[in-house]
C-alpha positions as CSV (number, residue, x, y, z in Angstrom):
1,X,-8.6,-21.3,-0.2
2,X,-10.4,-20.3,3.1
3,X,-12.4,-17.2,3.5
4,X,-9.0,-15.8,5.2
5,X,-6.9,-16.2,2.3
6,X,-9.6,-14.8,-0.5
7,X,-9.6,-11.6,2.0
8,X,-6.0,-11.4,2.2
9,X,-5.7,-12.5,-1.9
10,X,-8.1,-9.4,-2.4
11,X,-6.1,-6.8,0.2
12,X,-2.9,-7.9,-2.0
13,X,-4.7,-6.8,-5.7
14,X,-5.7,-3.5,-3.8
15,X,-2.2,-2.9,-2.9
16,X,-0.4,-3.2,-6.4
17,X,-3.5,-1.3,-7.5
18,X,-2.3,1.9,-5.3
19,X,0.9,1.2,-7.4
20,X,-0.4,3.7,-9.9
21,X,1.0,6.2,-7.4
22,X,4.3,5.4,-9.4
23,X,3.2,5.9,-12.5
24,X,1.9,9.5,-11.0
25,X,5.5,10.3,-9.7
26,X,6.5,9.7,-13.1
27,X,4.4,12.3,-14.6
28,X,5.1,14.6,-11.9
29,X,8.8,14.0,-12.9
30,X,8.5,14.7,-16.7
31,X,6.7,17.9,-16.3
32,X,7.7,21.5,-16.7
33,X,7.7,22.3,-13.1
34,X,10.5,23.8,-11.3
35,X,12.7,22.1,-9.2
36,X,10.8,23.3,-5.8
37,X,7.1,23.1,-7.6
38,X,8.3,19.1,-8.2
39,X,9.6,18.4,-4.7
40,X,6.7,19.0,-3.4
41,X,4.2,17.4,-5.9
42,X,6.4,14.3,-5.2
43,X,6.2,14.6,-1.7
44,X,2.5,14.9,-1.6
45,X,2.5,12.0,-3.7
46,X,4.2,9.4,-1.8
47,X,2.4,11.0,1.5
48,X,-0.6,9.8,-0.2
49,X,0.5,7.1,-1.7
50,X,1.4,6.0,1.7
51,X,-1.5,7.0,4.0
52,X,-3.8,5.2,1.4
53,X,-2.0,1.9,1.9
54,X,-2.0,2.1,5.7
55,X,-5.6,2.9,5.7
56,X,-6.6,0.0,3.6
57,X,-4.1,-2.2,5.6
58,X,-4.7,-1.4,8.6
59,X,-8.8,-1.9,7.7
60,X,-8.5,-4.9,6.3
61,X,-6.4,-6.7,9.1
62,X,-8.4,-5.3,11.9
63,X,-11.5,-7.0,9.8
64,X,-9.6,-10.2,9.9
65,X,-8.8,-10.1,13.5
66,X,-12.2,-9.6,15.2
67,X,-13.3,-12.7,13.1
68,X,-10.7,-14.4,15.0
69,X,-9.8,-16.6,11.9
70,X,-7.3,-19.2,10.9
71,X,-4.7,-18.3,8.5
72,X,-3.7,-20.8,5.5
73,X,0.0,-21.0,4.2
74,X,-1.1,-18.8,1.1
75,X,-2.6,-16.1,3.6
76,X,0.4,-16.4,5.5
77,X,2.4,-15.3,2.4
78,X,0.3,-12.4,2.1
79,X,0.3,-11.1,5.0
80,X,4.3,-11.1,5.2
81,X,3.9,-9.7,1.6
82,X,1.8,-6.8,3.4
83,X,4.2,-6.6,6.0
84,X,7.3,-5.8,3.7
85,X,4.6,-2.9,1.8
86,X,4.3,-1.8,5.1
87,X,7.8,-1.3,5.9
88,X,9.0,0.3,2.7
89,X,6.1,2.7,2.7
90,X,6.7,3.6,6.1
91,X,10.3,5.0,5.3
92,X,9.4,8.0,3.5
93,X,11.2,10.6,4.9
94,X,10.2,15.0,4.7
């Protein structure tokens, strides 16, 4: 695995880490709060959610690219794997 690859291999554990999001929406979900009080929590939860994963994305891969490095098959399956976080996470809507 080439120093690419370990990068990308980390950038991937850090992006199912910011999955705990989820498990936030779920408690904001099974609370008491009213029906507006929730909408909101939820919506500044996947706002979050969201802007941390760009940030750490968009980090990452700028890192990668003024090394000017060669990508491996695994890396290359990452970064499409990144790719399709991106594009979910880019749909949330107001």
């Amino acid at each position: 695995m080439n120093k690419t690859t370990k990068i990308l291999k980390a950038l991937q554990n850090r992006l199912d880490k910011e999955a705990e999001h989820f498990d936030n929406l779920i408690d904001i979900l099974n609370s008491n709060k009213s029906k507006e009080e929730t909408i909101e929590d939820v919506k500044r939860e996947l706002l979050l959610g969201q802007l941390k994963r760009n940030i750490v994305v968009t980090h990452e891969i700028a890192s990668l690219l003024k090394e000017d490095t060669l990508v491996d098959a695994e890396g290359l399956r990452i970064l499409a794997y990144t790719e399709d976080v991106l594009k979910v996470t880019s749909k949330v809507e107001n």
